[in-house]
C-alpha positions in Angstrom: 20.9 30.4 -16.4 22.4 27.3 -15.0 23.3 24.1 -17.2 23.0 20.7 -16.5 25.5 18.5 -18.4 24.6 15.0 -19.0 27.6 12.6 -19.4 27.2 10.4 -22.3 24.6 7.2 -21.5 25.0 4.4 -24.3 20.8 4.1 -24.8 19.4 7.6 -23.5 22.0 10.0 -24.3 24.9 8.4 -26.5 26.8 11.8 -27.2 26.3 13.3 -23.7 24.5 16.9 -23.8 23.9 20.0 -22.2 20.6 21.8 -21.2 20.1 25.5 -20.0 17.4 25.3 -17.3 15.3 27.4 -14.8 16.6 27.0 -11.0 14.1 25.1 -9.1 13.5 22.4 -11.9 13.8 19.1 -10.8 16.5 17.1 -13.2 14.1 14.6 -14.5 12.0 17.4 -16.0 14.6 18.7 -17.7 15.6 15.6 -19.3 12.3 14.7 -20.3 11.6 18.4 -21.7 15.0 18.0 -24.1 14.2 14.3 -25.5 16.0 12.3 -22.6 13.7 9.0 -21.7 14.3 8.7 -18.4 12.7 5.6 -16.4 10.5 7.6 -14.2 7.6 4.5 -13.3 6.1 6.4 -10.7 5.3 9.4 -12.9 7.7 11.8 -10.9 6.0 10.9 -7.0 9.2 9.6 -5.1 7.7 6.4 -4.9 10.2 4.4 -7.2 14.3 4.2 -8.0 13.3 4.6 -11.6 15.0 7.9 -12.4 17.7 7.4 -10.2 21.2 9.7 -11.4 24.5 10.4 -9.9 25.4 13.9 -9.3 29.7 14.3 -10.5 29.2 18.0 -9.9 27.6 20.6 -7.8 25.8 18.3 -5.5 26.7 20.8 -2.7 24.7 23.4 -4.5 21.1 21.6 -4.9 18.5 21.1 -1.5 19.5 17.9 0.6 17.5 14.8 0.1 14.7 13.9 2.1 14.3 11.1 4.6 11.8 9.4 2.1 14.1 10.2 -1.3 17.1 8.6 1.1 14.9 5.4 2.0 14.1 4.4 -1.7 17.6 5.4 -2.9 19.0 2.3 -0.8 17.1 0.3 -3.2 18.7 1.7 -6.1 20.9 -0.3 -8.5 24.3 1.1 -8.6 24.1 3.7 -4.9 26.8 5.8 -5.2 27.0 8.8 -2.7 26.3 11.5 -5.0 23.2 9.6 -5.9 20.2 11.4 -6.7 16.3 10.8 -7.6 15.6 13.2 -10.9 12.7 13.9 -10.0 13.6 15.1 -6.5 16.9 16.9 -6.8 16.0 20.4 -8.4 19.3 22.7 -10.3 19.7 25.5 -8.3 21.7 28.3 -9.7 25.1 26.1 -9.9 25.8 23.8 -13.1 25.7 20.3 -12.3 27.1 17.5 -14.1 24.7 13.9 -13.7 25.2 10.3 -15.1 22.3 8.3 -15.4 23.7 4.8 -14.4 23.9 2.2 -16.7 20.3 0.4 -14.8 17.5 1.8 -13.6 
């Protein structure tokens, strides 16, 4: 089973952490479903920044971004190329290491 390693977030996730998860789930469910409180305003519908992370590692291996998940990651606080909506970018069957910037 795949892992997603969280790099250490000095409100959310001080220590950093590691999750085993189910290909297919979409990052921000995993946080949420191991005690992360990740901003997600739009209650998961790709209408908001809110859960906004940057992929470090395995972004080749997750599904591309759609047109829409592109459009309202331009409005995202700290855009970085690896950037990712949590509740869009699903772990596939590579570990991936995220940082949840510092704003969301």
């Amino acid at each position: 089973m795949p892992q997603l390693i969280v790099l250490p977030h000095e409100e959310l996730c001080p220590d950093g952490a590691l999750f085993h998860a189910k290909p297919g789930t979409a990052i921000c469910d995993i946080l949420l479903e191991n005690g992360i409180a990740i901003e997600h305003a739009c209650e998961k519908s790709c209408a908001c920044t809110t859960c906004h992370v940057i992929v470090r590692e395995g972004l080749e291996s997750i599904p591309e971004a759609t047109e829409l998940e592109e459009d309202l990651l331009d409005k995202a606080w700290g855009l970085e190329p690896q950037s990712r909506l949590g509740c869009q970018a699903t772990l596939a069957t590579t570990d991936l290491v995220i940082e949840i910037p510092r704003y969301t």
